[in-house]
Every structure is written in structure tokens, then in C-alpha cells.
C-alpha positions in Angstrom: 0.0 0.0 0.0 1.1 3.4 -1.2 1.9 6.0 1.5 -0.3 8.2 0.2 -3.6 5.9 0.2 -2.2 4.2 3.9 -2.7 8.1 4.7 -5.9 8.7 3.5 -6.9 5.2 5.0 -5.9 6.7 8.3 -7.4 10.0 7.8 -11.0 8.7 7.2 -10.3 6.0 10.5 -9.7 9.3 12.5 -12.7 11.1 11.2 -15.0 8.1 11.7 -13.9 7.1 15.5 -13.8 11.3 16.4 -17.7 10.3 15.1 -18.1 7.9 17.6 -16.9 9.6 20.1 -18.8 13.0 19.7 -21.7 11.0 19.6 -21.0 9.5 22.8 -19.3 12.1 24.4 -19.7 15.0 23.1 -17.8 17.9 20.7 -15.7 19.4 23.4 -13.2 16.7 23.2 -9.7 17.7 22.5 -7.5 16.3 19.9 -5.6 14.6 22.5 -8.7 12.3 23.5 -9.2 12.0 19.7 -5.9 10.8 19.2 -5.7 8.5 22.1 -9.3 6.9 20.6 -7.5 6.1 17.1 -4.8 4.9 18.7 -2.5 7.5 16.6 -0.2 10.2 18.4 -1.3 13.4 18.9 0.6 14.6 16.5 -0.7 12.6 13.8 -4.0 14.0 14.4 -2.4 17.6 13.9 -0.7 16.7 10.5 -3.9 15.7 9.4 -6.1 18.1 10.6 -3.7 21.1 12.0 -6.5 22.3 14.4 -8.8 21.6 15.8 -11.6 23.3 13.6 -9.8 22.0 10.7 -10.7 18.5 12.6 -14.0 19.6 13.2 -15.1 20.7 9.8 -13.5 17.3 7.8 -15.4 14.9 10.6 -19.2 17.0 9.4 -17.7 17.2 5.4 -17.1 13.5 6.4 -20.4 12.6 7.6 -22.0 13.7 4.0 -19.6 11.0 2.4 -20.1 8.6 4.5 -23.8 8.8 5.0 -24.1 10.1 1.0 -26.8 12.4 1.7 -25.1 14.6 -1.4 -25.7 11.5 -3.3 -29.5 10.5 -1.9 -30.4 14.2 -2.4 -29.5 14.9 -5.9 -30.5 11.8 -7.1 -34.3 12.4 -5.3 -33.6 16.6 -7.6 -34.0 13.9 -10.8 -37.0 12.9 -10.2 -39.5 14.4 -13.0 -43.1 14.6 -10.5 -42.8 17.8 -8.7 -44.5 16.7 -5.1 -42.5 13.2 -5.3 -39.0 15.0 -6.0 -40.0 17.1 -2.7 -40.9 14.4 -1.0 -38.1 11.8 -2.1 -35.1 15.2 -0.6 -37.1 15.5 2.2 -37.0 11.5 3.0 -33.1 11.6 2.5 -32.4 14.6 4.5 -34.4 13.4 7.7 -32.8 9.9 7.6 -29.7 11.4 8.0 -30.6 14.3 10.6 -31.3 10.4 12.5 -27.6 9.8 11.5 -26.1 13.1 12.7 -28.4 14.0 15.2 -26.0 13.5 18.4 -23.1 15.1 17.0 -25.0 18.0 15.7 -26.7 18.8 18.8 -23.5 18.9 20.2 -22.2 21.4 17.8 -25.1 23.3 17.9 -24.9 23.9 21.9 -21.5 24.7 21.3 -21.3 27.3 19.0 -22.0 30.3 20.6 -19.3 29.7 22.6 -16.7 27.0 20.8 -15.7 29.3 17.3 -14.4 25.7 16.3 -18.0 24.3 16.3 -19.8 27.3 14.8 -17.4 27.3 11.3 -18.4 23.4 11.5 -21.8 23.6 11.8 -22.0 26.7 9.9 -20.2 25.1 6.9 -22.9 22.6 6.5 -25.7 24.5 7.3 -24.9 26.6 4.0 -24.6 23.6 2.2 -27.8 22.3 2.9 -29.8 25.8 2.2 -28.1 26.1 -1.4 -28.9 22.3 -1.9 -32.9 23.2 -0.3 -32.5 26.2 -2.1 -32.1 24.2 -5.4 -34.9 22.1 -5.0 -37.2 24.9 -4.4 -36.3 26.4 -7.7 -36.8 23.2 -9.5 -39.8 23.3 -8.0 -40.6 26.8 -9.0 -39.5 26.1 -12.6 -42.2 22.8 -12.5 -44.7 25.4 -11.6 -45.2 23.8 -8.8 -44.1 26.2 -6.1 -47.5 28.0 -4.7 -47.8 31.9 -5.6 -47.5 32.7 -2.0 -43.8 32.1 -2.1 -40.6 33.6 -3.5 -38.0 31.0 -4.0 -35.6 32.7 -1.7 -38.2 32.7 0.9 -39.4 29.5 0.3 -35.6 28.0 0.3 -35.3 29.5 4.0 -38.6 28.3 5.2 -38.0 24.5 4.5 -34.3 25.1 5.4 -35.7 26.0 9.2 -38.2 23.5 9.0 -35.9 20.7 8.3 -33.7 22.2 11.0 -32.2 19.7 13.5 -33.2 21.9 16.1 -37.0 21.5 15.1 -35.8 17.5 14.6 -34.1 17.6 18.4 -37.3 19.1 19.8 -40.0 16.9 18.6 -37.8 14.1 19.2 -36.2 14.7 22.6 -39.5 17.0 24.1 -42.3 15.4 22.5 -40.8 11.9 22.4 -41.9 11.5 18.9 -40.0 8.7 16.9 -38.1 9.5 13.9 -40.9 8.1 11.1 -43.1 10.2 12.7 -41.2 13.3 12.5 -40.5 12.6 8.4 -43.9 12.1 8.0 -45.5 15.0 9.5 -42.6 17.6 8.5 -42.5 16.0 5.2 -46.4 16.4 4.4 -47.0 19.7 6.1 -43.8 21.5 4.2 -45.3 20.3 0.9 -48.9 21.1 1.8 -47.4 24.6 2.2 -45.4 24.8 -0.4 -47.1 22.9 -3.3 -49.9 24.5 -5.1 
């Protein structure tokens, strides 16, 4: 094995146990508990990362790879029936909110306080409004998007409604499981939405 690929190999090992162990833990680990969970020095963990934001923002840019929500979602953008394209994004993007849920509640609580956190979460936050924002104007372009909306306003709304915040709350306060919350978000953002 090339050093190059044994370093990528390593790279993605480090991303996915840092998963496991914001998940259980928490995002305010340091790069030294990191480390000592991929069984790598310290220091390996800073030549891959060099911070640890850097760290931070490959482990969520990892998540989308290794969940392929990027994949799910513009695959569902192909589908030619305006309410089933809606509904096909919004059934990839809440199975992997189930996915990312712990670590993104962490980095949520976190970011007013943890710059680190805030880039992360702020990264892929942006990602997923231009990718909403995308559907919306396929939808628009379908003349499917009710008159009520702009896209640009419409793009925000389902971005907040498919919030994981919204997600955390029915889930954690409301004790609703996670087909429920699909089903309800997903049929009351296209009953708004949809002509």
C-alpha cells in the first residue's frame, strides 16, 4: 500500500472514531482524546487536521460521504413529479438528521461559545440551504411552487423547517420517533409549499 492511500486510509479511521466519540461524548473533546481513541499520536491527528476546527469541519464534510446524503439528495432533484422530488429530498435529509443527530446537537450547543463548532456547523448548514434552495427552484421552474412564495423565501422556510433543532425538539421533548417526524414535517412542508 502506497503511502499516500495508507494516509488517507488513516485520515477517514480518524474522522469516523472522532464520530463515535462525539456522539457518545460530546464535541468538546480535545485532539488529545481524539488521538488516544484512534490509537495514533497526537501529533498525527495535527498533520492531518492542523487544528482543531480543521478537525471539526472534515469529521461533518465527512459525515455527507459517508452517510451520501449529497448522493441521496440529488438523485431524489432527478425525479421528473414535482411533489414526489419534494418528497423523495425530504425523506433523504431526515434519515440522515437520524444519523447526525447526536453530533450536531453537540455542535449546535457549542457554537456560541466553541468558534471551532460554529465554522463546522455553519459550513454545513450553507450547504444544505443552497442544496434546499435548489430544489425549491426546481420546484418553481415545475410550476409547482404556490404563488404565495418567492424562492428565496421558500428555500429559508424548508431550510428552518428541516432544522435539526426542530428535529431535536419533537424528538427529545415530544418523544416523537423519527418516522413520525419525516412524516409530518414532510407532508405539512409540501402542503405549504405545493400548489
Amino acid at each position: 500500500m502506497s503511502r499516500k492511500k495508507a494516509r488517507g486510509v488513516t485520515r477517514n479511521e480518524i474522522l469516523d472514531r472522532a464520530w463515535d466519540l462525539i456522539s457518545e461524548k460530546g464535541a468538546d473533546i480535545s485532539m488529545s482524546q481524539i488521538a488516544a481513541e484512534s490509537r495514533v499520536s497526537r501529533q498525527s491527528v495535527y498533520l492531518h487536521f492542523k487544528t482543531r476546527g480543521g478537525l471539526l469541519l472534515a469529521l461533518v464534510q465527512r459525515a455527507d460521504e459517508r452517510f451520501e446524503v449529497k448522493e441521496g439528495f440529488f438523485s431524489a432533484l432527478e425525479i421528473e413529479d414535482p411533489a414526489q422530488r419534494l418528497d423523495e429530498c425530504l425523506k433523504v435529509w431526515f434519515e440522515f438528521a437520524v444519523k447526525i443527530h447526536p453530533v450536531a446537537t453537540d455542535l449546535i450547543r457549542l457554537r456560541k461559545t466553541d468558534d471551532d463548532a460554529n465554522t463546522a456547523w455553519t459550513d454545513r448548514m450553507a450547504d444544505l440551504r443552497t442544496w434546499e434552495r435548489q430544489l425549491v427552484q426546481s420546484l418553481a421552474d415545475d410550476g409547482a411552487l404556490s404563488d404565495d412564495w418567492q424562492v428565496d423565501d421558500a428555500a429559508d422556510f424548508l431550510w428552518a423547517s428541516t432544522s435539526i433543532q426542530i428535529w431535536d425538539i419533537l424528538y427529545n421533548d415530544r418523544s416523537w420517533n423519527a418516522a413520525k417526524i419525516s412524516g409530518i414535517l414532510r407532508r405539512s412542508v409540501a402542503k405549504t409549499l405545493l400548489h
